[in-house]
ZALUMFI-637942 format. One line per 3 residues: their letters; for each residue x, y, z of N, C-alpha, C. Coordinates in nm, 2 decimals. Layout:
<pts>
A> X Y Z X Y Z X Y Z | ... $
</pts>
This chain:
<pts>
XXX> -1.62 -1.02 -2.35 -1.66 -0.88 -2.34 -1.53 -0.80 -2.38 | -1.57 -0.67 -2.39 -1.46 -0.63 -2.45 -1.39 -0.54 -2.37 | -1.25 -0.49 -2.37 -1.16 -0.38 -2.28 -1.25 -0.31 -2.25 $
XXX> -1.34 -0.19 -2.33 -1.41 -0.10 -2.33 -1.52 -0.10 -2.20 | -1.60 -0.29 -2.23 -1.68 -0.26 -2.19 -1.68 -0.33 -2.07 | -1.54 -0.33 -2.00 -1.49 -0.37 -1.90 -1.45 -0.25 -1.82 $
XXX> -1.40 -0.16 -1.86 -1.32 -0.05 -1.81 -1.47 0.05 -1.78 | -1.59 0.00 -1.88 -1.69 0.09 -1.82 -1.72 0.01 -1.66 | -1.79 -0.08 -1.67 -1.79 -0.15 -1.59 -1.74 -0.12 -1.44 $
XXX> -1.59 -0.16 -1.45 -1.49 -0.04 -1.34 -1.54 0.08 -1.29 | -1.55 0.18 -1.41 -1.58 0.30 -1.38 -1.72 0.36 -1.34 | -1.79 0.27 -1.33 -1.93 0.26 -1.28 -1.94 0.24 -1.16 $
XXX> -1.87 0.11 -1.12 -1.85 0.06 -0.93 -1.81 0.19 -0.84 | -1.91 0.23 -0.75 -1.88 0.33 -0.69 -1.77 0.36 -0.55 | -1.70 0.20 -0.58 -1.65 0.17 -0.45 -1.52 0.20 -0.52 $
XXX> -1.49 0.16 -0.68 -1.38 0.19 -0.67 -1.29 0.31 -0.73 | -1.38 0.48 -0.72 -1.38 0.54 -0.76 -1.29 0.60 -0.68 | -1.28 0.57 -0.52 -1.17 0.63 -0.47 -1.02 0.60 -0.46 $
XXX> -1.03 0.44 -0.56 -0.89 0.38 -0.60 -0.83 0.41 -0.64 | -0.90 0.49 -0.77 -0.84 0.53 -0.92 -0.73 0.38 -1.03 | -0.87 0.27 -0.98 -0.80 0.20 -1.04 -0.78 0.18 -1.23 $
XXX> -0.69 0.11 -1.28 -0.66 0.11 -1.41 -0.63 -0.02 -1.49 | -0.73 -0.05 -1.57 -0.68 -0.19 -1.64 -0.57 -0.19 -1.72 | -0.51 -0.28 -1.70 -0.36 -0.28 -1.81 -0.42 -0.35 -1.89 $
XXX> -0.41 -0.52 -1.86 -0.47 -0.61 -1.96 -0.54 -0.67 -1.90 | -0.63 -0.75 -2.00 -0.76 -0.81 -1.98 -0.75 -0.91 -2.06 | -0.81 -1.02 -2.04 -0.84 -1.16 -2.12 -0.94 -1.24 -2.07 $
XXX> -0.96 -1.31 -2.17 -1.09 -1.40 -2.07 -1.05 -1.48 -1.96 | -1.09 -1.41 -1.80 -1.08 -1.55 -1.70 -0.93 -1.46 -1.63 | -0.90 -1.35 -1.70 -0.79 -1.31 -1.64 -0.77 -1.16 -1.66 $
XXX> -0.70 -1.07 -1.56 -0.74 -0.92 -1.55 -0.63 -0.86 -1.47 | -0.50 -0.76 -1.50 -0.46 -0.68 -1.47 -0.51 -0.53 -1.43 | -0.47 -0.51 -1.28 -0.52 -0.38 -1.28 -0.40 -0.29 -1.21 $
XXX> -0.37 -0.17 -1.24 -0.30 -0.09 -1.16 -0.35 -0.02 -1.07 | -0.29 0.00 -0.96 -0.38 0.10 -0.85 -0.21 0.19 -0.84 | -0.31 0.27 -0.82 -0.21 0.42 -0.87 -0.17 0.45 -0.72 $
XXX> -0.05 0.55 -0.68 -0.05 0.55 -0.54 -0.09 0.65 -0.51 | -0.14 0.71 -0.38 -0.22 0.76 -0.34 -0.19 0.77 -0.19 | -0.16 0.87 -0.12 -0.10 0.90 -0.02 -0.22 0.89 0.17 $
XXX> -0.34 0.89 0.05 -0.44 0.85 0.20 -0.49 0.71 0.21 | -0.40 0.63 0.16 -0.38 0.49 0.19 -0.24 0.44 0.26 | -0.22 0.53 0.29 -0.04 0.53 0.33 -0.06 0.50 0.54 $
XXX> -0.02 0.37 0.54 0.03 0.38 0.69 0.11 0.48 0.77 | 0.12 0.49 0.87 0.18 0.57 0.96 0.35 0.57 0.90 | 0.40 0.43 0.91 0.54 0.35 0.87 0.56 0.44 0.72 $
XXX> 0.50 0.50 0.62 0.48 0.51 0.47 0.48 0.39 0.41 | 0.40 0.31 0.44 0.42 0.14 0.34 0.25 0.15 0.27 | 0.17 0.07 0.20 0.09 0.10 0.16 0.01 0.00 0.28 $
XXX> -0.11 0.05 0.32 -0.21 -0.05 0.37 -0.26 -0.18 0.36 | -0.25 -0.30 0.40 -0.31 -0.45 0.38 -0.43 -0.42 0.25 | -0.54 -0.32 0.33 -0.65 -0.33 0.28 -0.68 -0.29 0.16 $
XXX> -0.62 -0.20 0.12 -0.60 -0.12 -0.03 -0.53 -0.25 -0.09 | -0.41 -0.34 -0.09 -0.35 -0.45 -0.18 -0.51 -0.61 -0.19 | -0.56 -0.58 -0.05 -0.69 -0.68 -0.08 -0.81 -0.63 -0.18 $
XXX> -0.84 -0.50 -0.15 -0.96 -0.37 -0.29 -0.91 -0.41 -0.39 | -0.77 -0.40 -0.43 -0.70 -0.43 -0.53 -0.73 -0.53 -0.66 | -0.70 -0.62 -0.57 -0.73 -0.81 -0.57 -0.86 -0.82 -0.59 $
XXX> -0.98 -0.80 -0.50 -1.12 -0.84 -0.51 -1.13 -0.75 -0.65 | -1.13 -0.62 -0.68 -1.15 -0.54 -0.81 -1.13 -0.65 -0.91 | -0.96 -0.68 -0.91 -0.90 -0.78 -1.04 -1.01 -0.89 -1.06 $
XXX> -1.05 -0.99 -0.95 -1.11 -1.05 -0.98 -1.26 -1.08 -1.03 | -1.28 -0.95 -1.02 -1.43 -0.93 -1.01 -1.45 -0.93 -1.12 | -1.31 -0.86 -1.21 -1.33 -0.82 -1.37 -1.28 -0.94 -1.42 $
XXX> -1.18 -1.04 -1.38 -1.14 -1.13 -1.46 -1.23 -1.22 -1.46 | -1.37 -1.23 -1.35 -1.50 -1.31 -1.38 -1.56 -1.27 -1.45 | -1.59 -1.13 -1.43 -1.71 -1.09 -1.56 -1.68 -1.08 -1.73 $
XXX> -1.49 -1.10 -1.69 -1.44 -1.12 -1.88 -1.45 -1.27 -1.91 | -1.48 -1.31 -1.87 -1.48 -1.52 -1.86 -1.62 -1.49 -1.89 | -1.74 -1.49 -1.78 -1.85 -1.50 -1.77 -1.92 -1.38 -1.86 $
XXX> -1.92 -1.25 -1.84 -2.04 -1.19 -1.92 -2.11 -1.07 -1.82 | -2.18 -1.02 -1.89 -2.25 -0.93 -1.79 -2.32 -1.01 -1.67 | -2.39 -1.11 -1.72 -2.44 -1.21 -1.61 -2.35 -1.21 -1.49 $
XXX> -2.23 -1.19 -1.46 -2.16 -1.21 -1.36 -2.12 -1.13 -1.27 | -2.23 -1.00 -1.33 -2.19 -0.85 -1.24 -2.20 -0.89 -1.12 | -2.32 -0.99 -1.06 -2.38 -0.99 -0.94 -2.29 -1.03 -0.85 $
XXX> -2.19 -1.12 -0.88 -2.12 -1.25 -0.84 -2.06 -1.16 -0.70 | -2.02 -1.18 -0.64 -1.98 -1.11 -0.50 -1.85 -1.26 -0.45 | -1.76 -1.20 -0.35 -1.67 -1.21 -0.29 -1.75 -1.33 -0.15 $
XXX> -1.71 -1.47 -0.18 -1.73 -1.50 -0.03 -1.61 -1.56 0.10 | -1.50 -1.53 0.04 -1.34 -1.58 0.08 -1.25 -1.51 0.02 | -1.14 -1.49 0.13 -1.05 -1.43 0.07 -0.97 -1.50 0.19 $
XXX> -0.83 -1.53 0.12 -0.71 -1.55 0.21 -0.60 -1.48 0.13 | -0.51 -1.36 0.23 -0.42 -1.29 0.18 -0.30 -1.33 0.23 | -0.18 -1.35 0.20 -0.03 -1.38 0.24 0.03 -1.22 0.22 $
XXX> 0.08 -1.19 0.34 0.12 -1.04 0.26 0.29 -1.07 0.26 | 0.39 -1.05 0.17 0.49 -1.13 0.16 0.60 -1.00 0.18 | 0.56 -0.89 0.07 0.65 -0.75 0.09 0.57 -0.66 0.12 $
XXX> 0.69 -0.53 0.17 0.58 -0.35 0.22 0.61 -0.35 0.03 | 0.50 -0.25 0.02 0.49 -0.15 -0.11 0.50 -0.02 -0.05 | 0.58 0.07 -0.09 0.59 0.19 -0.07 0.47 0.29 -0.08 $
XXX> 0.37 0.37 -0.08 0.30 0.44 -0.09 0.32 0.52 -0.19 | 0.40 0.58 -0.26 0.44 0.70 -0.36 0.43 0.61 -0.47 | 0.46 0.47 -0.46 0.51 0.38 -0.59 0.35 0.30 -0.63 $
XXX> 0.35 0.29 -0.79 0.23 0.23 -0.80 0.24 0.11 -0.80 | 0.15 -0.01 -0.81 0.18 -0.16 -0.82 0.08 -0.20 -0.89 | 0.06 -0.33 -0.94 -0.02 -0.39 -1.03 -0.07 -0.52 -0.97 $
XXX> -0.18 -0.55 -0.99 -0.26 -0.69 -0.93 -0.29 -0.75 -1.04 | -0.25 -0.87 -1.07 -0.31 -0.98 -1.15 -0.39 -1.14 -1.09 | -0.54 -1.10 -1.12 -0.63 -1.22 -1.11 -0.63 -1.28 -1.21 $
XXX> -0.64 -1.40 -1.20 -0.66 -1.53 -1.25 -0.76 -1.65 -1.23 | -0.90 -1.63 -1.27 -1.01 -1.73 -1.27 -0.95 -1.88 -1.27 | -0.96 -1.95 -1.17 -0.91 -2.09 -1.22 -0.98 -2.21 -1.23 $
XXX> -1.13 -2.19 -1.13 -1.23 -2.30 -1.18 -1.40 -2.20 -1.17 | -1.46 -2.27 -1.26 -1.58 -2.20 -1.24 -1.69 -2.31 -1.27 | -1.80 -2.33 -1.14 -1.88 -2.43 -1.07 -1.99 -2.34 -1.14 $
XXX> -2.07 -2.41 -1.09 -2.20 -2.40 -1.12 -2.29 -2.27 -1.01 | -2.21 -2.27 -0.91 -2.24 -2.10 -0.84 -2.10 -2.03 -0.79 | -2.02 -2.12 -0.74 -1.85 -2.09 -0.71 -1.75 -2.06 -0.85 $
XXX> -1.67 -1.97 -0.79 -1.59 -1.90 -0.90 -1.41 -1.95 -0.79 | -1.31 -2.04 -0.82 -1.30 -1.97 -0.73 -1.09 -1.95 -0.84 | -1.04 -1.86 -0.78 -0.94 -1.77 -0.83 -0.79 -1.74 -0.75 $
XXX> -0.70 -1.69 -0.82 -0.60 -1.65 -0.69 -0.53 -1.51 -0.81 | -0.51 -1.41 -0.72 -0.46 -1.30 -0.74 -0.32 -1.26 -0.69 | -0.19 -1.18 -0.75 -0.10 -1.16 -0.68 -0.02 -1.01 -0.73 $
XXX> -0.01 -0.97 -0.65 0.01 -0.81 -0.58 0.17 -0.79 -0.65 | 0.19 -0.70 -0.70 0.32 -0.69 -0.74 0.39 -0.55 -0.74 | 0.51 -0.52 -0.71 0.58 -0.35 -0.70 0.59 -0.37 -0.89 $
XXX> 0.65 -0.24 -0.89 0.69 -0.23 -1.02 0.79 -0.27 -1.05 | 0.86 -0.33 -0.96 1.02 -0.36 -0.99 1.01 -0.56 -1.01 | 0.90 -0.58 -1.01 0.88 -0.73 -1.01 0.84 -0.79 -0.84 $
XXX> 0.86 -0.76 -0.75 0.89 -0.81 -0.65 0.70 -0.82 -0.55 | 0.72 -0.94 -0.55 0.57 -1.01 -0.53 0.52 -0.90 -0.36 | 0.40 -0.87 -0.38 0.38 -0.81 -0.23 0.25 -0.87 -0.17 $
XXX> 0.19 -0.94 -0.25 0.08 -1.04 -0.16 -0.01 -1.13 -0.29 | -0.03 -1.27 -0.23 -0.05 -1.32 -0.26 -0.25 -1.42 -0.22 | -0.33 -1.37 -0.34 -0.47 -1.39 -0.26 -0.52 -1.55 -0.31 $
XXX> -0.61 -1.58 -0.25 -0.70 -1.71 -0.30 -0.83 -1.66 -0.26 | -0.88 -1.69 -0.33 -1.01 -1.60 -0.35 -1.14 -1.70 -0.41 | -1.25 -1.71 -0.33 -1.38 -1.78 -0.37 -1.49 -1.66 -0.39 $
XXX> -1.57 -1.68 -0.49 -1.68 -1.64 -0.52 -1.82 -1.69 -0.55 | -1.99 -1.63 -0.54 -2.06 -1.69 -0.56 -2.15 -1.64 -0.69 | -2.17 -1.69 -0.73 -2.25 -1.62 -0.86 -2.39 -1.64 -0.80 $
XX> -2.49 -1.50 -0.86 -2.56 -1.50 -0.85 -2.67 -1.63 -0.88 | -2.81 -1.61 -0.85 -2.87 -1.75 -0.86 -2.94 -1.75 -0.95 $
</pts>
């Protein structure tokens, strides 16, 4: 599929309209996204929230299946997630998630994604299963 018709894709999901997320790159089976920072995701501490670096991750992956697989894979949904959260991200600073498709079964998808500051420095680390539609 193409950037284009990936980035529509994104911008269609109504969940992740409040992310303001952003594809950098894309390839088949594999998908960068930026999430921009955004101050009503911001813990009390100013670090960014767990949950927004997991949205993150499930987003990346969702697109780095459906650039492998095809429109057929819209359906595919999230059935595991395991997060390692390793560093804080700052809330004012943006970061970037990169999924990685690594085997894909005959209904299981399954992948790992990892959370990064802009300066390089890793901030979580996912393993991630999916199911594809039937």
């Amino acid at each position: 599929m193409s950037r284009e018709e990936l980035e529509e894709i994104l911008s269609d999901a109504p969940f992740a309209e409040q992310y303001g997320f952003r594809i950098e790159a894309v390839e088949s089976g594999t998908c960068t996204l930026i999430c921009p920072s955004n101050k009503k995701f911001m813990r009390p501490d100013g670090i960014v929230s767990g949950p927004l670096l997991m949205a993150t991750a499930d987003a990346a992956m969702c697109i780095a299946i459906i650039s492998n697989l095809g429109r057929d894979a819209i359906g595919t949904v999230t059935t595991e997630m395991k997060t390692n959260f390793l560093s804080a991200a700052k809330w004012d600073e943006d970061f970037w998630c990169t999924a990685k498709v690594l085997k894909t079964g005959s209904r299981l998808v399954f992948g790992t994604a990892e959370c990064m500051a802009k300066n390089g420095r890793l901030l979580a680390h996912h393993s991630m299963t999916y199911i594809r539609p039937a």
